[in-house]
C-alpha positions as CSV (number, residue, x, y, z in Angstrom):
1,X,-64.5,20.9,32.2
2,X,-63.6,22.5,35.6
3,X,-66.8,22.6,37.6
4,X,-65.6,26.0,39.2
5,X,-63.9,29.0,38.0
6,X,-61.4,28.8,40.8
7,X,-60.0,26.3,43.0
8,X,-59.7,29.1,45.5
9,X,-61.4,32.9,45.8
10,X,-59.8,34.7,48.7
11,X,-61.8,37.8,50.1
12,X,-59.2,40.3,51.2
13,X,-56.1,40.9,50.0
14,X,-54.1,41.7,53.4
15,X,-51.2,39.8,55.0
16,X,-52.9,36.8,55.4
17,X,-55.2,36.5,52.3
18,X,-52.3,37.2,50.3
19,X,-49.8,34.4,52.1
20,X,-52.9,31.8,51.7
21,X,-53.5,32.8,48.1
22,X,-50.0,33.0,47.0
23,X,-48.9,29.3,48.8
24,X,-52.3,27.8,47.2
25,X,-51.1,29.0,43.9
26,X,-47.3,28.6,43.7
27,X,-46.3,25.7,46.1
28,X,-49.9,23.6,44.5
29,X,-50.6,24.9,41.4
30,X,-54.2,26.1,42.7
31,X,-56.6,28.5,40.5
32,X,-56.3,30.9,42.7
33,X,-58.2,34.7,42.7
34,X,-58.5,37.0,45.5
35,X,-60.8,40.1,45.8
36,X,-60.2,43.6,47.4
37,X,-62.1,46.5,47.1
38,X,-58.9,48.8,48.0
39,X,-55.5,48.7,48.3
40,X,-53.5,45.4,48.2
41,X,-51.6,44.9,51.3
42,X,-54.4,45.0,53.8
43,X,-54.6,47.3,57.1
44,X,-51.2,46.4,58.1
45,X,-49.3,47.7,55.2
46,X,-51.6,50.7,54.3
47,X,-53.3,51.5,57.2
48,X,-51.6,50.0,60.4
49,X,-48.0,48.6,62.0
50,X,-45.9,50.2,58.4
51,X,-47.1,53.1,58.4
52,X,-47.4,53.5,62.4
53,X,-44.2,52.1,62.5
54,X,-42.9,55.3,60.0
55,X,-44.2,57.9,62.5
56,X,-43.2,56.5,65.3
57,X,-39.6,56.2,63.4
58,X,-40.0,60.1,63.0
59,X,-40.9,60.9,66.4
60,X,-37.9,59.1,68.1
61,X,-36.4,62.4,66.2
62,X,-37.5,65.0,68.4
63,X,-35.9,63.0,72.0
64,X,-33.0,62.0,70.0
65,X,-32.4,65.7,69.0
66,X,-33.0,66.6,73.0
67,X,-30.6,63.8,74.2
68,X,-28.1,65.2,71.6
69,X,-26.6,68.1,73.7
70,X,-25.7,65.8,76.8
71,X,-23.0,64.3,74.0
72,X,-21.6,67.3,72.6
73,X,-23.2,67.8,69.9
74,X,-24.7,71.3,69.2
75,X,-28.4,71.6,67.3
76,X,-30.0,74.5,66.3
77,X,-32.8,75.2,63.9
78,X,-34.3,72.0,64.9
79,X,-38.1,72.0,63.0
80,X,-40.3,69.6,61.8
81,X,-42.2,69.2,58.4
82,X,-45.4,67.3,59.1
83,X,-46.7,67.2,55.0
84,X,-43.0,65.7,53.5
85,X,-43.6,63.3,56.7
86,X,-46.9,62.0,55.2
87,X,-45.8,63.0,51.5
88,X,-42.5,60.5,52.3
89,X,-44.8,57.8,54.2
90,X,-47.1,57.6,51.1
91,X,-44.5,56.9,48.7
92,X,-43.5,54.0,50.7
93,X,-47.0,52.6,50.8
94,X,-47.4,52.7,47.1
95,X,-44.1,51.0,46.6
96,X,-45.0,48.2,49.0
97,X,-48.5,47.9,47.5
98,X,-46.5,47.3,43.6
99,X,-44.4,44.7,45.7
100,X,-47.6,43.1,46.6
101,X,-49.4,43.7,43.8
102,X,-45.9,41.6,41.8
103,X,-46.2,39.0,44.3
104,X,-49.5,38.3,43.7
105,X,-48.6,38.2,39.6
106,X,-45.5,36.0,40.2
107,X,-47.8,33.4,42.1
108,X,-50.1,33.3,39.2
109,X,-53.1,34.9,41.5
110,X,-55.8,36.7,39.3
111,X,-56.6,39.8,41.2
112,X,-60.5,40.9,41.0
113,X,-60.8,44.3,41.8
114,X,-64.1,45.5,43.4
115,X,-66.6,44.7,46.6
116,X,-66.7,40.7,47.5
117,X,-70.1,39.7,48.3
118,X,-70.4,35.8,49.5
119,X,-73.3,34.6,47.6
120,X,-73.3,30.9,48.2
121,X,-71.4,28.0,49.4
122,X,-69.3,28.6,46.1
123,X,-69.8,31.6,44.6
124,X,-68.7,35.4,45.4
125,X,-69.8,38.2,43.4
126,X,-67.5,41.2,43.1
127,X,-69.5,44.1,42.2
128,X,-72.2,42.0,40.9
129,X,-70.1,39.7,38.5
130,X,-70.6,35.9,40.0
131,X,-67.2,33.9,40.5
132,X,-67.3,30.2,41.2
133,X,-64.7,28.2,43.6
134,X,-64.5,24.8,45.6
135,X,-62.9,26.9,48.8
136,X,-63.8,30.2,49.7
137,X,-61.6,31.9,52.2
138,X,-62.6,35.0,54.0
139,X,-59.8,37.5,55.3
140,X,-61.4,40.6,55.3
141,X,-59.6,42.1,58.5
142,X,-61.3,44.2,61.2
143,X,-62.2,47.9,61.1
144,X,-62.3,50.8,63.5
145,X,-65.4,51.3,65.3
146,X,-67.1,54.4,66.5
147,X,-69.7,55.0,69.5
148,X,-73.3,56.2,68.8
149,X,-72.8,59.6,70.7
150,X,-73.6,63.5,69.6
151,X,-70.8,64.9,67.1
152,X,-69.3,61.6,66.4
153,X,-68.7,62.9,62.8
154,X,-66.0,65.2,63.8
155,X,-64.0,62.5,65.3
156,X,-61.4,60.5,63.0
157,X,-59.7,57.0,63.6
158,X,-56.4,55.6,63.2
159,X,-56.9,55.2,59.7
160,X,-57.8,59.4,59.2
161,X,-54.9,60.1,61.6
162,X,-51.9,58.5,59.0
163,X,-53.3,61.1,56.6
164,X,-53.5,64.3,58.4
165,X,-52.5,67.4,55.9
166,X,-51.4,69.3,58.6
167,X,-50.6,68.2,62.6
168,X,-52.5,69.7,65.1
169,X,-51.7,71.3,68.3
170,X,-54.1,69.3,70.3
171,X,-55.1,66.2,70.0
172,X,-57.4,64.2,72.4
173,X,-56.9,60.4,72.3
174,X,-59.8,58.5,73.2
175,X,-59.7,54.5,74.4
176,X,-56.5,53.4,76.5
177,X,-55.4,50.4,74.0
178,X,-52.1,49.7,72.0
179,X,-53.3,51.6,69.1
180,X,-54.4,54.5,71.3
181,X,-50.9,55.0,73.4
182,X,-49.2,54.5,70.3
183,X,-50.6,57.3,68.4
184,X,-50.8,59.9,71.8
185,X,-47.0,59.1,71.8
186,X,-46.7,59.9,68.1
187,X,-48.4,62.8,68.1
188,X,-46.5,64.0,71.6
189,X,-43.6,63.6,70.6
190,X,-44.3,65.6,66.8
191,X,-45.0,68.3,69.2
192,X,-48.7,68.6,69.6
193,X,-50.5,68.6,73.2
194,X,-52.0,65.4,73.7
195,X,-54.9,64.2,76.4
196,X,-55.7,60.1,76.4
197,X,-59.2,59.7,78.1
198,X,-59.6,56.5,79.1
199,X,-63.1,54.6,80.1
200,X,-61.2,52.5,82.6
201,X,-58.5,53.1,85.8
202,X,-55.5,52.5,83.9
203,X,-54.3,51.7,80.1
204,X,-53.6,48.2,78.1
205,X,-56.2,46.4,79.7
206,X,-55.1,42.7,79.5
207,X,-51.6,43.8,79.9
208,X,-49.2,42.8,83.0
209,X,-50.1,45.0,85.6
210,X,-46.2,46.3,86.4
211,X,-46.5,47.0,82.4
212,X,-49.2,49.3,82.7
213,X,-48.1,51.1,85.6
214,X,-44.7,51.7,84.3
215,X,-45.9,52.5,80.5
216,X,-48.5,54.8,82.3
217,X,-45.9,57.0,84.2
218,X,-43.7,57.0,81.6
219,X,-45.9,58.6,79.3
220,X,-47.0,61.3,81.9
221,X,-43.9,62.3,82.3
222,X,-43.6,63.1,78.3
223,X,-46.4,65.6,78.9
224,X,-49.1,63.5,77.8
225,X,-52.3,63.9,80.4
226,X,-54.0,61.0,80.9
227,X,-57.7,61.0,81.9
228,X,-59.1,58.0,83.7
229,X,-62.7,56.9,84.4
230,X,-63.8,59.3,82.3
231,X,-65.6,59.4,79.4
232,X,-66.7,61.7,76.1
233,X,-70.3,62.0,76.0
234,X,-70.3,64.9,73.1
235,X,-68.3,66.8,70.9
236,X,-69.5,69.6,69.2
237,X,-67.3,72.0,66.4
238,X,-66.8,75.4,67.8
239,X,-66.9,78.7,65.2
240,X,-63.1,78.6,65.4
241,X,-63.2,74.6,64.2
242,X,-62.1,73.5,67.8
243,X,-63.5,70.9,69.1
244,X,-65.7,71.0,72.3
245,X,-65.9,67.7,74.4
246,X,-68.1,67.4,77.2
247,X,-66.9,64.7,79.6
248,X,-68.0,62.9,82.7
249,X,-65.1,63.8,84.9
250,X,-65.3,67.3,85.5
251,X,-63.3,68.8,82.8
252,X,-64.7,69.6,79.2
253,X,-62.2,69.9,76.9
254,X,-61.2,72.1,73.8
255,X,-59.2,70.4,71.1
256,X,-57.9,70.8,67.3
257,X,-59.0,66.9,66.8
258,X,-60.1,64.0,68.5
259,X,-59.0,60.1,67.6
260,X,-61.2,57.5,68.6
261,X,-59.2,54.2,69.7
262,X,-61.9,52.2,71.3
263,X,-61.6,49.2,69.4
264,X,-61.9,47.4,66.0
265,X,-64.9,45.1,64.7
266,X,-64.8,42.2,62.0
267,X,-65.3,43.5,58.7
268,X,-68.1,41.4,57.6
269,X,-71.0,43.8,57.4
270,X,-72.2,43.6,53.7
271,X,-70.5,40.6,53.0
272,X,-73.5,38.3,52.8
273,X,-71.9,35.6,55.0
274,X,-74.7,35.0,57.5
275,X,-77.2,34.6,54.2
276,X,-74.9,32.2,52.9
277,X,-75.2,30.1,56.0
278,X,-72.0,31.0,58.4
279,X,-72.1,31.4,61.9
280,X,-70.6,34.8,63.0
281,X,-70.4,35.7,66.9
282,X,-72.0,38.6,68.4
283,X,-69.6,40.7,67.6
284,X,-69.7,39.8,64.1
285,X,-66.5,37.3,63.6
286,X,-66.8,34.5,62.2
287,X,-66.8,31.8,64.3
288,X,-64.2,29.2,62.8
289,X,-62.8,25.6,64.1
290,X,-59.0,25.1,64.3
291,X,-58.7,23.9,60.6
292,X,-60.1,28.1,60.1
293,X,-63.4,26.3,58.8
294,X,-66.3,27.9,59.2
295,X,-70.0,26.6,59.5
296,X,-70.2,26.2,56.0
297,X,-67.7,23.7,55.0
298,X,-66.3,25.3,51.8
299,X,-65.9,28.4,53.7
300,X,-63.1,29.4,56.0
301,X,-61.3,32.4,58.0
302,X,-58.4,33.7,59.1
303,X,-57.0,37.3,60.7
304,X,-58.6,39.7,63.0
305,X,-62.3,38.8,61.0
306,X,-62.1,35.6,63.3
307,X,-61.3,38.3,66.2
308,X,-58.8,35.2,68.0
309,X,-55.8,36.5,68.2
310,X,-55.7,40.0,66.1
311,X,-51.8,40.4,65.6
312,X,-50.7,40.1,61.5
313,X,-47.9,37.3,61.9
314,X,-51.1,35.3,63.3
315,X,-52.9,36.0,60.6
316,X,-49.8,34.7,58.0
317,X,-49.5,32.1,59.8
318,X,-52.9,30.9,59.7
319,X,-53.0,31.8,55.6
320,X,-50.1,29.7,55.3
321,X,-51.4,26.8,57.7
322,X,-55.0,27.2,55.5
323,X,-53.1,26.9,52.3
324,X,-51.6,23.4,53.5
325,X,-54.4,22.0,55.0
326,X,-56.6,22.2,52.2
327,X,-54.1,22.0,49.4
328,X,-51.3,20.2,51.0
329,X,-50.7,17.0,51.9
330,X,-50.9,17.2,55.6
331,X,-53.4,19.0,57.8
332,X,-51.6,21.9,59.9
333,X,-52.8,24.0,62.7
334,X,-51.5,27.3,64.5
335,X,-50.1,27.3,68.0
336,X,-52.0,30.2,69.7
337,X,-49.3,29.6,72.8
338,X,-46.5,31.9,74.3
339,X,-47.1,34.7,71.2
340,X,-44.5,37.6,71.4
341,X,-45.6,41.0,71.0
342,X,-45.3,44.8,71.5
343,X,-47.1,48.0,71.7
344,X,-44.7,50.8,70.3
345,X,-45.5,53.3,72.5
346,X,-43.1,55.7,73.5
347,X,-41.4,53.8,75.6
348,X,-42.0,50.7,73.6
349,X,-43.9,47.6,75.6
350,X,-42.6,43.9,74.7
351,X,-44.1,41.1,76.1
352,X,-44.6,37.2,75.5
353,X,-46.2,34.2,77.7
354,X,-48.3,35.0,80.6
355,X,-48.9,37.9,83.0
356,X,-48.3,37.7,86.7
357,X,-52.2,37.3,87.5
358,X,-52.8,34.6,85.0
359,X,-49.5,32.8,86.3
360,X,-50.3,33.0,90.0
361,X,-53.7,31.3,88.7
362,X,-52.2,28.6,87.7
363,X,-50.1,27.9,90.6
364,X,-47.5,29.2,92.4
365,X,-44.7,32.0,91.0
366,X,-41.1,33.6,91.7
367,X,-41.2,36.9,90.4
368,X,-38.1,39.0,89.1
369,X,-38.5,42.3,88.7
370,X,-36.0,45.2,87.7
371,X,-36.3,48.9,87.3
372,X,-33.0,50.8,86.3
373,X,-32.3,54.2,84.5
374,X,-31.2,53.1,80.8
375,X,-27.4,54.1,80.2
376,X,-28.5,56.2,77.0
377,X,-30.1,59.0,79.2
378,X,-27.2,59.5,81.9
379,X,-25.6,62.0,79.8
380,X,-28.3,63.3,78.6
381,X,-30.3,63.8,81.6
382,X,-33.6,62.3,80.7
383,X,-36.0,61.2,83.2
384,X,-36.7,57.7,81.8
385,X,-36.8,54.4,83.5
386,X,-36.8,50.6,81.8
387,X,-38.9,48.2,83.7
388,X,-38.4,43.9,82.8
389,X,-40.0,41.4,84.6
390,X,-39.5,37.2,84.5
391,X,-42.7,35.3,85.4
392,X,-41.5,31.8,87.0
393,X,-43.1,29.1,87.6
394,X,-42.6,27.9,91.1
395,X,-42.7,23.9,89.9
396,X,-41.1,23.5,86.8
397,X,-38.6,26.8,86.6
398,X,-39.7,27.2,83.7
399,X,-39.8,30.9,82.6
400,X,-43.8,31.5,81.7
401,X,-43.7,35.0,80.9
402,X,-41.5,37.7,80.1
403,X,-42.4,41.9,79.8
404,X,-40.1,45.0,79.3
405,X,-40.9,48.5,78.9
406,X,-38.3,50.9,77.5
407,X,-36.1,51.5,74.6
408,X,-35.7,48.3,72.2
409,X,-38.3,46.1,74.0
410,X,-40.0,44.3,71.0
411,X,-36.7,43.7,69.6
412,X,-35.2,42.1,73.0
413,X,-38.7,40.2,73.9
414,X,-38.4,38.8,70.1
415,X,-35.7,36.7,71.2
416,X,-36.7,35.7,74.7
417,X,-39.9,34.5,72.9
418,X,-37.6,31.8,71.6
419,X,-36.1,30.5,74.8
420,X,-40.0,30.4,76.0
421,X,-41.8,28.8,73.2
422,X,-38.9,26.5,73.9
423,X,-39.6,25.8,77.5
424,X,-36.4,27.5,78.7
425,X,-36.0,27.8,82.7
426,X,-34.7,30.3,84.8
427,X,-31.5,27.9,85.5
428,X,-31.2,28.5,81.5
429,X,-31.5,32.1,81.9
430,X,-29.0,32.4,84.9
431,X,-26.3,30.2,82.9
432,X,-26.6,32.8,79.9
433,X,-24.1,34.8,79.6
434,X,-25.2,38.8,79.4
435,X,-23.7,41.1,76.6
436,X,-22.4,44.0,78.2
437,X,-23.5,46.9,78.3
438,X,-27.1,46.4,77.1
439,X,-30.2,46.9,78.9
440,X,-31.2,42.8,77.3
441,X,-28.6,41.7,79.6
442,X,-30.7,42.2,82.4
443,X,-32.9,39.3,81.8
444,X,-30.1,36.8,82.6
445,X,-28.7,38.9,85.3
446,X,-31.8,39.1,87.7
447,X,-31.4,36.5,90.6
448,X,-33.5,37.3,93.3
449,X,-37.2,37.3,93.5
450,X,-39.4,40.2,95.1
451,X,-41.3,38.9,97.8
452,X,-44.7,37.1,97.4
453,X,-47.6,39.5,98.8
454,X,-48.5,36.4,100.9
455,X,-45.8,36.9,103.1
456,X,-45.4,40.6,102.8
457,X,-46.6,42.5,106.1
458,X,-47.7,46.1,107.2
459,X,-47.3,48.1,109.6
């Protein structure tokens, strides 16, 4: 007789959860169940990059129309229906969450519907029903968090914001990360008036510095007013339902809604994992080893609840690395180096490897730097500029990092992270040949350096 129910329980069933479970049953025959309290496909299916990625699909609409005219074509009645929108994005999510939900069946993974709760070393309860397993894997995701300040009720998050009935005609963004760019250029480009107040001097902290700069100007001259060193110390709902923000930089502000993008926290409140014995960090993540163990031995982690590297092909990645490591034959780990990836902001931001400031601390760096008007907008007449940059280093030649802001990044900086997860050189970039005309050509094209600041001189 078994001496567990399961070989495997799997709390959330998001990207990751489901790769792990699904490998662990299919690929090793594992008794495999995984629990989630909503819908199957996690925060990037139902709440995150698909459905963001829909909207910002729609959006393009609106510049698209605009650019139309400077190629002939003539477009009147141009208007936008916000509800079929969401009504359209909604039946895409429910078909993506059957996919899932016959992925999960295929695999042979029992699905337990309800509210995990890690009672032991082996055993999870899901809505107070025990379940027994030898491995208990924890990929619960993160969740949007929320200051303590007056009126915080009337804000909503990202996840509020991919449901709206209806759009409204202001919107104030608060926080000056990916998520918050990318929904102040969604709803900026649907039309609505849109003011980003951001805590620090400029947006995408952590970012290239030339990247934020660019991205920065970019969207200002879209029409979207961004706010720095400023923030929101109350909002308070006006007889009209407005919204009344009073700020620390001199302007209070009246808005039809306000989205809080200020960060996400591990989603491990409730679920009994401390109790049970498992470190978690300050911040609530747990606090994992590179096998994804945690301080419990049958207990491990993977995804943004470890809060490493919070990006969903990381968090597949180490589902599938978990999967065979504990039921495989060989012990496998992730490779947290040279990750691509891209904010879809409007212009879109790709970037892998290292920025310049982390490069120049590690030695010395040519730096190749272009800014041109993309060939899209010179009939049309758009003010728009594409920025790309090559980090090298000065020693090796190799190429250590790689950015672009402007139309098709993260599908151009997909590929480049190839040639620099392979340790490609800027001799291998200069002897590609470009495809012509295409703004990607540019990153073999580039051949002289900008100057280094320590030999640039004032007047």
């Amino acid at each position: 007789m078994a001496q567990y129910d399961y070989d495997l329980i799997t709390i959330g069933a998001g990207s990751g959860g489901v790769r792990a479970s699904r490998v662990a049953a299919s690929q090793f025959g594992a008794r495999v169940a995984i629990v989630e309290n909503s819908r199957v496909g996690g925060t990037c299916v139902m709440r995150g990059c698909v459905p963001k990625k829909l909207l910002i699909y729609g959006a393009h609409f609106s510049e698209e129309a605009e650019d139309a005219t400077g190629y002939g074509w003539t477009v009147d009645g141009v208007r936008h229906d916000w509800p079929a929108l969401i009504a359209n994005k909604n039946r895409e999510l429910q078909r993506l969450e059957g996919v899932y939900h016959r992925l999960l069946r295929d695999a042979g993974v029992t699905l337990l519907e309800g509210r995990g709760r890690v009672v032991d070393a082996h055993t999870v309860e899901v809505d107070g029903t025990p379940h027994t397993a030898e491995h208990i894997l924890i990929a619960v995701g993160g969740w949007p968090s929320l200051p303590a300040i007056p009126g915080i009720e009337h804000a909503i998050t990202s996840n509020e914001a991919l449901d709206l009935p209806a759009r409204p005609d202001r919107v104030v963004v608060v926080g000056g990360g990916y998520i918050a760019v990318e929904f102040a250029g969604i709803f900026n480009a649907f039309g609505s008036r849109v003011t980003e107040i951001i805590r620090a001097g400029q947006i995408l902290r952590g970012f290239d510095e030339d990247v934020r700069d660019t991205l920065a100007a970019e969207m200002e001259k879209k029409g979207i007013r961004v706010r720095r060193e400023c923030q929101v110390h109350s909002i308070e709902k006006q007889p009209d339902g407005s919204l009344s923000l009073l700020t620390d930089c001199g302007e209070d502000i009246t808005t039809d809604a306000v989205m809080y993008a200020t960060g996400r926290s591990p989603n491990t409140k409730g679920l009994g994992l401390a109790e049970a014995g498992v470190t978690l960090d300050p911040h609530g993540a747990v606090v994992v080893d590179q096998a994804n163990r945690s301080s419990v031995p049958s207990i491990a982690a993977i995804g943004d609840v470890t809060n490493r590297v919070n990006l969903t092909p990381v968090a597949i990645k180490e589902g599938m690395a978990f999967a065979l490591s504990t039921f495989g034959s060989a012990p496998t780990r992730v490779d947290y180096a040279d990750i691509p990836s891209a904010v879809f902001s409007q212009p879109p931001v790709g970037t892998v490897g290292l920025t310049e400031a982390q490069a120049r601390a590690q030695g010395p760096v040519d730096i190749y730097l272009s800014r041109f008007r993309p060939m899209k907008v010179t009939l049309s007449g758009r003010d728009e500029k594409t920025m790309m940059k090559l980090i090298v280093s000065r020693e090796t030649d190799r190429v250590v990092g790689a950015h672009m802001v402007g139309a098709d990044a993260a599908e151009i900086i997909q590929g480049i992270g190839i040639a620099i997860k392979a340790g490609a050189t800027k001799a291998h970039f200069d002897a590609t040949v470009g495809i012509h005309p295409t703004a990607a050509e540019e990153f073999v094209t580039m051949r002289d350096p900008v100057p280094d600041p320590s030999f640039e001189h004032t007047e």
